[in-house]
C-alpha positions in Angstrom: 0.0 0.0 0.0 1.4 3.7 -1.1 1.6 6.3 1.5 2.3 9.1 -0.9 -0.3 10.4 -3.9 0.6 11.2 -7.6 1.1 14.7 -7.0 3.3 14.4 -3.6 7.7 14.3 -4.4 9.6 11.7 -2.2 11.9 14.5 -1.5 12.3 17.6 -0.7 14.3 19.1 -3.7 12.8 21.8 -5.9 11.6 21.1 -9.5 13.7 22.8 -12.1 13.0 23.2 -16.3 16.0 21.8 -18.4 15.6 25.5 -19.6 15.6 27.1 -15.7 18.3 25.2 -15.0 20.4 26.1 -17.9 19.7 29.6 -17.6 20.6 29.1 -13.8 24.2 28.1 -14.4 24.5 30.3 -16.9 24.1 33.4 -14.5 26.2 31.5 -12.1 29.0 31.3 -14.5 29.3 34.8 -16.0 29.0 36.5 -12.5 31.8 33.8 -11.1 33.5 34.4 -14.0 33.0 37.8 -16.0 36.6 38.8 -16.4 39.0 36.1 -16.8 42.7 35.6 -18.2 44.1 32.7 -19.9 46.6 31.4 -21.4 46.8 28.8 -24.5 47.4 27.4 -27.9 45.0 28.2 -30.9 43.7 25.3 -32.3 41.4 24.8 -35.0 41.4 28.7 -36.4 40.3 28.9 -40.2 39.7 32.3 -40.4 36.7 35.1 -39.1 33.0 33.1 -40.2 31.2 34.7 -43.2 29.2 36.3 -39.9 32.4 38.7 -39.2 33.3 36.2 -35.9 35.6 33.8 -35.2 35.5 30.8 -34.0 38.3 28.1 -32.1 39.8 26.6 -29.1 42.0 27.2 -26.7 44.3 24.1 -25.1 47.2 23.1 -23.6 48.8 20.1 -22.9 45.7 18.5 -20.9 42.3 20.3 -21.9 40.5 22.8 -23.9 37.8 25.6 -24.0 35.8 26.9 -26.9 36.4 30.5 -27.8 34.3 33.0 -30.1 35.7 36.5 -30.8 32.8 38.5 -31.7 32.6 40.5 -35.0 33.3 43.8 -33.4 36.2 42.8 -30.6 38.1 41.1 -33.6 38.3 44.2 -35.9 39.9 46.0 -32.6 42.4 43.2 -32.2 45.8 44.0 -32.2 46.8 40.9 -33.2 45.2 38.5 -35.7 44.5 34.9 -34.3 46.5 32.6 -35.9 46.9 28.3 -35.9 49.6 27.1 -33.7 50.0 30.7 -31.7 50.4 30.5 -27.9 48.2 33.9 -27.0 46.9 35.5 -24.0 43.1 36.1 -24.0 40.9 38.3 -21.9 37.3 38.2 -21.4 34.4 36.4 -20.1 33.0 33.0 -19.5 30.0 32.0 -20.4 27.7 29.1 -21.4 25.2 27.9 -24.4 22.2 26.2 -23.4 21.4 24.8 -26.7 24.3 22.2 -26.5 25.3 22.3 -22.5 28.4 23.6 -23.3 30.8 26.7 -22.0 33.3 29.0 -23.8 35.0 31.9 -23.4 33.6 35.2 -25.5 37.5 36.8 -26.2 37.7 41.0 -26.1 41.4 41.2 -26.0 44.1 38.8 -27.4 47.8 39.4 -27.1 50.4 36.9 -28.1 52.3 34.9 -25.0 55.3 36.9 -24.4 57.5 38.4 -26.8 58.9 34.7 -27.3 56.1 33.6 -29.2 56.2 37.2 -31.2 59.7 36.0 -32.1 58.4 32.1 -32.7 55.6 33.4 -35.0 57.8 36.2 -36.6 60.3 33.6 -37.7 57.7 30.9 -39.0 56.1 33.9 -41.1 59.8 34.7 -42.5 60.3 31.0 -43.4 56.9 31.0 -45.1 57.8 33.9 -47.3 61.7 33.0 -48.0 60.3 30.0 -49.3 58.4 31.6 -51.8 61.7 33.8 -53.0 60.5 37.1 -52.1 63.7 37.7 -49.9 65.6 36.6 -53.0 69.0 38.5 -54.0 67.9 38.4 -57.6 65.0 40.3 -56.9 66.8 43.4 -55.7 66.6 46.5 -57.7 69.5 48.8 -58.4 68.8 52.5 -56.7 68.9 55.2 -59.3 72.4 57.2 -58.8 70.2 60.8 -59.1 66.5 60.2 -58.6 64.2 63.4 -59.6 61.3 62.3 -57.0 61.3 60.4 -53.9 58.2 59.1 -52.7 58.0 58.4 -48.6 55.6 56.1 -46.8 55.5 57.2 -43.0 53.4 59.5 -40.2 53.3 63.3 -41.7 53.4 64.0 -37.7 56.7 62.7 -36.3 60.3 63.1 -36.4 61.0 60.9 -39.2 59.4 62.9 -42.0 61.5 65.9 -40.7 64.8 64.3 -40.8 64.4 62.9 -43.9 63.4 66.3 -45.4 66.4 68.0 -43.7 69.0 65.2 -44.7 68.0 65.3 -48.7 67.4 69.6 -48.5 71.3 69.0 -47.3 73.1 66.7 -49.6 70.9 67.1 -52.8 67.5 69.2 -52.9 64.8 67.4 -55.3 61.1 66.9 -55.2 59.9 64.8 -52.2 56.1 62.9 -52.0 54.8 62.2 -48.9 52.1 59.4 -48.4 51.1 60.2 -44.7 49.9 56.4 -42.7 49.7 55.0 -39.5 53.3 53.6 -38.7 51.5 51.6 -35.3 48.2 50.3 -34.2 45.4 48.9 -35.9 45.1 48.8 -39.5 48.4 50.8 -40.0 50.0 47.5 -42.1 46.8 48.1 -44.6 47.6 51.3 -45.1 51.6 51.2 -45.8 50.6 48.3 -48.5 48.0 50.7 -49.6 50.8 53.6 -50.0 53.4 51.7 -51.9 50.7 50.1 -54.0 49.7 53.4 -55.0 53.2 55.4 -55.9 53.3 52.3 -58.2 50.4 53.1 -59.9 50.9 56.6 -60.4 52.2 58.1 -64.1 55.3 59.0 -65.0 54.4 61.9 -67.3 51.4 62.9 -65.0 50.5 65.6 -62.5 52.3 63.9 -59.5 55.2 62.2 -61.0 56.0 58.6 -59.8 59.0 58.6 -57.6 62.2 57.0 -58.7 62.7 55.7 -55.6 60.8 55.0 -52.2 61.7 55.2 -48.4 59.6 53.2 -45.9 60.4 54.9 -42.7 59.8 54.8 -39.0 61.3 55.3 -35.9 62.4 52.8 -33.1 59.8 51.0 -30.9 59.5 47.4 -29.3 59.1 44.2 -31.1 54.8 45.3 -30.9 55.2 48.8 -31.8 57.4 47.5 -35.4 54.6 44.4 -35.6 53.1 46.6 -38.7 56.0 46.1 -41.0 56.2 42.2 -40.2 52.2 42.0 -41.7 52.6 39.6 -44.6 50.3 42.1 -46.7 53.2 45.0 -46.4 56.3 42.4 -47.2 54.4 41.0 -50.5 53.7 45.0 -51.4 57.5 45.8 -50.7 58.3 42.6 -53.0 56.0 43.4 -56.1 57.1 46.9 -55.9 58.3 48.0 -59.7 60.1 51.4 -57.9 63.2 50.7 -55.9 62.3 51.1 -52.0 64.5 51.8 -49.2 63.4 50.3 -45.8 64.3 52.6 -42.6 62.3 51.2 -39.8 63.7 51.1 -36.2 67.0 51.9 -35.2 69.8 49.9 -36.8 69.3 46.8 -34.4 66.0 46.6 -35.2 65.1 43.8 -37.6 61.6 43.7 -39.7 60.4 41.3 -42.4 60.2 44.4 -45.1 63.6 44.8 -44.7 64.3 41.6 -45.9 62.1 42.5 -49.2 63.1 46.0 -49.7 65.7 46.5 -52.1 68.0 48.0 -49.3 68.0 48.5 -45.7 68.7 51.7 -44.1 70.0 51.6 -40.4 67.6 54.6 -39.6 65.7 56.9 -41.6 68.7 59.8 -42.0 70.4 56.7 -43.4 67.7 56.2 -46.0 68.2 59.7 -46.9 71.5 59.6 -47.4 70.9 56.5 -49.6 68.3 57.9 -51.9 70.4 60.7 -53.1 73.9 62.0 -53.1 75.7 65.2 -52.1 75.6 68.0 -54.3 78.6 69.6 -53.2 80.6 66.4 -53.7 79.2 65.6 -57.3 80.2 69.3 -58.0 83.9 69.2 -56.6 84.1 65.7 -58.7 82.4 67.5 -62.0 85.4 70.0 -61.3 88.2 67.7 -60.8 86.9 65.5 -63.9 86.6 68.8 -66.1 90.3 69.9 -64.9 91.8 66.2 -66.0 89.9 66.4 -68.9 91.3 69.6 -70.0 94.8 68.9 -69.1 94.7 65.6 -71.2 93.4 67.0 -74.1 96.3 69.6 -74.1 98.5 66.8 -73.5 96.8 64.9 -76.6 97.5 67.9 -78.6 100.8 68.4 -77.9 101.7 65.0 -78.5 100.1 65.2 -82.1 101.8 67.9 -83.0 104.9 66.8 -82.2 104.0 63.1 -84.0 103.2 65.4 -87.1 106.2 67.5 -87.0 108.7 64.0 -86.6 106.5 62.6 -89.9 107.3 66.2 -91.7 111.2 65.7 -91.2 111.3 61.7 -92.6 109.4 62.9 -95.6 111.7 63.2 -98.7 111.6 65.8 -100.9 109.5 66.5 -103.9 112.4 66.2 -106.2 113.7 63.3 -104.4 110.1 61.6 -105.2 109.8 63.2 -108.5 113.5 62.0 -110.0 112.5 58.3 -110.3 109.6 58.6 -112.7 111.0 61.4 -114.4 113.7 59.5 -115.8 111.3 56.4 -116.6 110.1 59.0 -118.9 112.6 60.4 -120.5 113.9 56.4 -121.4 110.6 55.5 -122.7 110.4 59.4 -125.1 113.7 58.7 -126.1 112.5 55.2 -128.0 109.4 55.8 -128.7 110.8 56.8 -131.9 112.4 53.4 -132.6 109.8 51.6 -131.7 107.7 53.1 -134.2 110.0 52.4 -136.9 110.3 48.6 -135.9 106.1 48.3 -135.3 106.0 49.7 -139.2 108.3 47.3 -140.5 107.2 44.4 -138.5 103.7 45.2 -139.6 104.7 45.3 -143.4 106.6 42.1 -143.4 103.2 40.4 -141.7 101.2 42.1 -144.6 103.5 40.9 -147.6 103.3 36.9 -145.9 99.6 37.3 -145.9 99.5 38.7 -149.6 101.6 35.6 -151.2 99.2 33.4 -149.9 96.4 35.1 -152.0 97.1 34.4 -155.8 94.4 33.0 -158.6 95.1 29.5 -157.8 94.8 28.9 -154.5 91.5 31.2 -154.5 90.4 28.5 -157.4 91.1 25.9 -155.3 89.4 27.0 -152.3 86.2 27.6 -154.5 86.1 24.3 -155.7 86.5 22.6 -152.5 83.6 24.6 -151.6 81.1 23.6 -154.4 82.2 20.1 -154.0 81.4 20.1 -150.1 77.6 21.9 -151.4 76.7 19.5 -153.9 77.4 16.4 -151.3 74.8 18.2 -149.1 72.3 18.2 -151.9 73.2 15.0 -152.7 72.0 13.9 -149.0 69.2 16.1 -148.5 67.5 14.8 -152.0 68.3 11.2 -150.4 66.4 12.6 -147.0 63.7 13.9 -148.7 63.2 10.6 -150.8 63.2 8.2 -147.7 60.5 10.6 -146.0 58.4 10.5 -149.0 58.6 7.1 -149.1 57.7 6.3 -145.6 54.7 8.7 -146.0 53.4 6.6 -149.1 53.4 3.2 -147.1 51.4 5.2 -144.2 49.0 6.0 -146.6 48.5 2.6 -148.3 48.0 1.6 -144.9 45.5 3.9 -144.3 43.7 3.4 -147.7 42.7 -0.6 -147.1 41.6 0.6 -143.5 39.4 2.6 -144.5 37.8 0.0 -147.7 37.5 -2.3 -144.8 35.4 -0.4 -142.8 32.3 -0.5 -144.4 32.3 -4.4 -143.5 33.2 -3.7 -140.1 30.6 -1.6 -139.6 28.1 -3.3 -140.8 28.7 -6.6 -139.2 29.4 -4.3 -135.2 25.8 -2.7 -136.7 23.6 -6.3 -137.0 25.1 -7.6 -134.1 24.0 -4.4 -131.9 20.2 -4.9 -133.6 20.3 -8.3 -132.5 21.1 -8.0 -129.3 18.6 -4.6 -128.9 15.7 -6.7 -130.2 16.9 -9.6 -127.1 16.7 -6.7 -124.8 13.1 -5.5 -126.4 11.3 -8.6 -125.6 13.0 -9.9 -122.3 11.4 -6.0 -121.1 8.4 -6.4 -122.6 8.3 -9.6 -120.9 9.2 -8.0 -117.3 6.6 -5.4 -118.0 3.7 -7.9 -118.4 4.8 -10.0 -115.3 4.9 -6.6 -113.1 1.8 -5.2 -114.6 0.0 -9.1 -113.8 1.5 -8.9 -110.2 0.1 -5.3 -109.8 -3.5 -6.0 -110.8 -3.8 -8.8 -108.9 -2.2 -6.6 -105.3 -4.5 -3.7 -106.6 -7.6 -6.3 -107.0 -7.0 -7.6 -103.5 -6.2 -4.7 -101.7 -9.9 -3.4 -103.6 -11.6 -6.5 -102.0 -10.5 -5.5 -98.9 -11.2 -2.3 -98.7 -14.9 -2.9 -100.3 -15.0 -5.4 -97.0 -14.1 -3.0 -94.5 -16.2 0.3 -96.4 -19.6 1.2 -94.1 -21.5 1.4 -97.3 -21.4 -2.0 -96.6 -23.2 -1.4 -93.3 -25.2 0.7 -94.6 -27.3 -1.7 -97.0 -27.6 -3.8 -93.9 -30.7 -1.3 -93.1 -28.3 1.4 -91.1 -28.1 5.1 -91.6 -25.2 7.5 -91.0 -26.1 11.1 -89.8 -23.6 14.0 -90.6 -24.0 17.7 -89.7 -24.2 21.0 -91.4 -20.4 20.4 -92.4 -20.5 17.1 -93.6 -18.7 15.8 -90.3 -20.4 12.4 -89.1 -22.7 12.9 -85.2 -21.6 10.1 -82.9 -24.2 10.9 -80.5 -27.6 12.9 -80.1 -26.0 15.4 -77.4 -23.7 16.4 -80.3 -27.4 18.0 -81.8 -29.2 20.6 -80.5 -32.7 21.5 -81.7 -33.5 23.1 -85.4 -29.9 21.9 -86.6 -29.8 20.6 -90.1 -29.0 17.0 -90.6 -28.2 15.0 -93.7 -29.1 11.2 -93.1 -27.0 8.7 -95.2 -28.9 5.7 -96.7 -27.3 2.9 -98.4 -29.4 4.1 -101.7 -29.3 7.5 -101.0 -29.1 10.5 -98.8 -32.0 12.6 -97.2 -31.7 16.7 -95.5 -33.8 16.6 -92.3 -33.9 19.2 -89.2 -33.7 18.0 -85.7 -36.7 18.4 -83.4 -37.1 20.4 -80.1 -37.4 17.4 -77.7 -34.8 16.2 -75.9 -33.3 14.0 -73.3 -33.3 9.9 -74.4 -35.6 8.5 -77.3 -38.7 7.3 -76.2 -38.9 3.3 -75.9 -42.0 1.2 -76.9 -43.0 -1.3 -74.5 -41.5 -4.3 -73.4 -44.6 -6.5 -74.4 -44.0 -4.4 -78.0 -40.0 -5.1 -77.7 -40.9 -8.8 -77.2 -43.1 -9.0 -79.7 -40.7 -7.9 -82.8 -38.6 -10.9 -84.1 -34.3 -10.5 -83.5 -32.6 -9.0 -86.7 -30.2 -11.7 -88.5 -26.6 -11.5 -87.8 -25.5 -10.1 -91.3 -22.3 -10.7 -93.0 -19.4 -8.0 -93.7 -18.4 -9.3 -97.3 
């Protein structure tokens, strides 16, 4: 027997709703816990959600705690979460009812010490060496006399000032400032910005692009120089087309653009002295260069005159070159008039040799040799001429009982061909009566059939067929309204009729009347 009803508890606890109680330990955990620091390894990080948050864990070596940075606390953050990075987060406890679990809503986040800065600063540096921006062959030359500088730092500190004093001193030229945040949030999107845009400025337009650019800020801690170790500024510095100088920090201070910049500066005065030289030097060297080059092209002068004036004195005289030909000449005028007497007579005895050879005789000679070679030619050509004309003959012969054969030839090729068209003749007159039998007899059965299947058939069997005002055949009365004209199709003719106004089903004799009348015959379709 019970001692206790269905309403009565066997203890003395209090009832709570899963929702009451979830709500009740989650007001007990924020106010135990509403400002809270710890310490721990990012795990799981893949980047803010398409929301703006951020979402991961927090572990060490023997548990771990979900952490959510809202959308607003993560665009304040100094520091960008990262995999793998040992941090220091700030911020509150709390739980989520929907899946009984607790995390830790992060406002602040600060790396571990500045031995993780340096851990996560080298890993970034491997990362990018590996990818050859820090390469050697990917430094640029600096101009030796740039007409515009272009610098990238705060228009509101020292820096600006010094470098503006230091290249008014050595060698005044046109300076562009790009003022941005050197330190804090969003200053590393704002240097990228800067040298992004000097390199996408025109050469030939309103502000010139700079020859050459200077990166430059002061000294600061490891955090206050994190800016120029963003990955976004060193891949700017890299792609740059325009030589840049880095100057941040002092000269012990190390960032990741200074391993992509084409040259390091110790500090920014460095830089300065970098970018241009010192007027007052390049003058005193244009001096000194101008003064050699005027005293060695006297020198060369005076040594080519004196070459010219040694070549003068081993020259010989005119008469001392004229005495040589001179008396070649006078030899050959004094027996020219020899040798004109010895041409004649040489040329006279050549004519008399040439004159005995022509007497009567041998010109008689010669002249009959001649005919006697012309009439053997004629001899041979008539013999030519006779072969030909002979050959010619027997082709004609030969063509001559060709053609008095042809007639015969012709004639027998001519009753063979008649023969053989009359064969042809009567096997296709034979074809065309088989072909014309087969079709009559298809055409005659396929006529058969179709008388078979016709309804005029039907229709001599004592049936009608009713067609409309169109001539289209009514397959049932509600097709027909009253006063419609009807033709009715009889197997012996057709008769125009107009429908009635009755309506609804034919009227039906009596059954007795039904009875009475004898069954129609079963009638045959052919």
């Amino acid at each position: 027997m019970s001692f206790f009803s269905e309403n009565d508890s066997p203890s003395n606890l209090a009832e709570y709703s899963v929702s009451e109680l979830s709500g009740s330990i989650k007001r007990t955990v924020e106010q135990a816990f509403d400002q809270v620091r710890v310490r721990g390894e990012i795990s799981g990080y893949r980047g803010p959600h398409s929301s703006g948050h951020a979402y991961f864990s927090l572990k060490d070596d023997r548990a771990r705690i979900d952490a959510v940075i809202w959308k607003g606390s993560f665009s304040r953050l100094r520091f960008k979460p990262e995999e793998g990075m040992e941090v220091i987060a700030t911020g509150k406890i709390t739980t989520f009812p929907g899946s009984s679990k607790y995390q830790i809503v992060i406002e602040t986040l600060e790396p571990a010490g500045a031995g993780a800065l340096m851990a996560l600063l080298e890993e970034r540096r491997r990362k990018l060496a590996a990818e050859g921006l820090f390469d050697a062959e990917r430094k640029k030359p600096l101009p030796f006399l740039p007409r515009v500088i272009g610098v990238v730092t705060s228009p509101t500190g020292a820096v600006i000032r010094d470098i503006l004093h230091r290249i008014a001193d050595r060698f005044p030229v046109h300076v562009v400032v790009w003022p941005v945040k050197v330190q804090g949030e969003g200053s590393g999107q704002e240097v990228a910005a800067a040298i992004e845009g000097f390199n996408m400025l025109d050469p030939f337009g309103p502000i010139r692009r700079p020859d050459v650019l200077i990166v430059a800020r002061g000294g600061g801690s490891l955090e206050d120089l994190w800016s120029f170790n963003d990955e976004i500024v060193v891949r700017a510095a890299a792609a740059s087309n325009i030589p840049l100088i880095s100057a941040v920090g002092h000269e012990t201070d190390w960032t990741l653009i200074d391993h992509a910049a084409d040259r390091r500066a110790p500090t920014p005065t460095g830089a300065a002295e970098m970018a241009v030289p010192v007027k007052a030097d390049l003058d005193a060297q244009v001096a000194s260069l101008a003064a050699r080059l005027r005293s060695a092209s006297a020198r060369q002068m005076d040594n080519r005159r004196q070459g010219v004036r040694a070549l003068a004195r081993a020259l010989p005289s005119l008469d001392q070159l004229l005495a040589l030909p001179r008396r070649r000449f006078d030899e050959a005028a004094a027996g020219l008039g020899r040798g004109l007497q010895m041409n004649t007579v040489n040329k006279r005895r050549a004519f008399e040799r040439t004159a005995a050879h022509l007497r009567p005789d041998v010109l008689l000679t010669r002249i009959t040799e001649r005919r006697q070679r012309v009439a053997e030619r004629l001899q041979r050509a008539e013999r030519i001429v006779e072969r030909r004309l002979d050959q010619l003959r027997a082709r004609l012969s030969a063509f001559d009982v060709s053609l008095r054969a042809t007639p015969a030839r012709i004639k027998t090729q001519t009753e063979r061909a008649r023969d053989r068209l009359n064969g042809l003749a009567l096997r296709a007159e034979s074809a065309l009566s088989g072909d014309l039998s087969r079709r009559r007899a298809l055409l005659s059965a396929q006529d058969r059939m179709l008388q078979s299947l016709s309804y005029r058939n039907v229709l001599k069997r004592g049936y009608a067929l009713v067609r409309d005002e169109e001539g289209a055949p009514v397959k049932g009365a509600a097709e027909l309204g009253p006063g419609r004209a009807i033709a009715i199709e009889f197997a012996d003719g057709t008769v125009d009729a107009v429908t009635g106004s009755g309506g609804g089903a034919p009227r039906r004799k009596p059954a007795r009347a039904e009875a009475e009348k004898p069954a129609p015959r079963q009638g045959s379709l052919f």
